[in-house]
C-alpha positions in Angstrom: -9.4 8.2 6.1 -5.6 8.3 4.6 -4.7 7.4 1.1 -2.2 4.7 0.9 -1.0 3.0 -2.4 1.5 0.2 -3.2 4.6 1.6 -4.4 3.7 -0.6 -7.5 0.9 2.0 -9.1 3.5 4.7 -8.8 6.1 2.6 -10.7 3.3 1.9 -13.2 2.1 5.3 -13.5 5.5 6.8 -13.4 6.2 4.3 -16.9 2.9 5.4 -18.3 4.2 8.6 -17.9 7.3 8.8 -19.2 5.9 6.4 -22.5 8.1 3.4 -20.9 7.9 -0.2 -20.8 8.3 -3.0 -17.9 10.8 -4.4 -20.4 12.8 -0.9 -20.9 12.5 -0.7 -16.6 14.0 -4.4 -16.2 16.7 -3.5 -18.5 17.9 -0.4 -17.1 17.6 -1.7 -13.5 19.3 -4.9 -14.1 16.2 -7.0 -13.0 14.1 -9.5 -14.4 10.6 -8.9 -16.2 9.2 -10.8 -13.6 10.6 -8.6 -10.9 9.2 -5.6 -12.4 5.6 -7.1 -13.3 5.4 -8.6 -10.2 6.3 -5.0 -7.9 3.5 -3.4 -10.6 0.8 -5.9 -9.9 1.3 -5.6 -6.1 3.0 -8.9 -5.6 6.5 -7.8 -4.4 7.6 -5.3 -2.1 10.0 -2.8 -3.0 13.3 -2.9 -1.1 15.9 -0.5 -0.7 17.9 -2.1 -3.5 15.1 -2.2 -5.9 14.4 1.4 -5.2 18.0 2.8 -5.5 18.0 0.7 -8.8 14.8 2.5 -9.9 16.4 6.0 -8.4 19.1 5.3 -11.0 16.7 4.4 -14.1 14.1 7.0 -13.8 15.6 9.7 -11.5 12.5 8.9 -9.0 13.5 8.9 -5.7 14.9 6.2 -3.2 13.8 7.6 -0.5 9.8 8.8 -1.6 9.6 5.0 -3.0 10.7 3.3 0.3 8.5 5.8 1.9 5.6 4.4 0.2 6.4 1.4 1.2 6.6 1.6 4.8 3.5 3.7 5.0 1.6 0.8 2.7 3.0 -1.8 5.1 2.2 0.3 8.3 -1.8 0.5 7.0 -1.8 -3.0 6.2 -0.5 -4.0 9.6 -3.2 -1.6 11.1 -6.1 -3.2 9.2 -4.9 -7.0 10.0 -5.4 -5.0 14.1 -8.5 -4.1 13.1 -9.8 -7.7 11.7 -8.0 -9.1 14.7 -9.6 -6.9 17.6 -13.2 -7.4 16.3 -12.7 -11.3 16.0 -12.0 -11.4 19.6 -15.2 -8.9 20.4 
């Protein structure tokens, strides 16, 4: 079975990490606190602007958090599939 994790506990680890806050990430991307909270509790998705914003704060990048992304997306669209096929069984 693959590993698959919201781009949202890399952002949060990544802050751990570094000793930074989601008020410190907000500021330096330009985005609300909201914003931030909600892409760290797995309620938003990142999108290409959110991730070159977080490229430019943290050096992370663009491309590794968008490719998070689409393989989170992919796995969740494979598992609603799943429900799907054995519903109509």
């Amino acid at each position: 079975m693959n590993y698959v994790i919201h781009p949202g506990l890399m952002i949060k680890t990544l802050l751990q990490s570094i000793g930074k806050t989601q008020k410190w990430l907000a500021k330096e991307m330009n985005m609300s606190k909201v914003v931030i909270n909600e892409l760290i509790h797995e309620k938003r998705n990142v999108t290409p602007k959110i991730a070159i914003a977080f490229e430019k704060a943290t050096g992370y990048p663009a491309e590794r958090l968008m490719k998070l992304q689409l393989e989170y997306d992919l796995f969740k669209e494979r598992k609603k599939d799943e429900i799907n096929k054995k519903e109509n069984i």
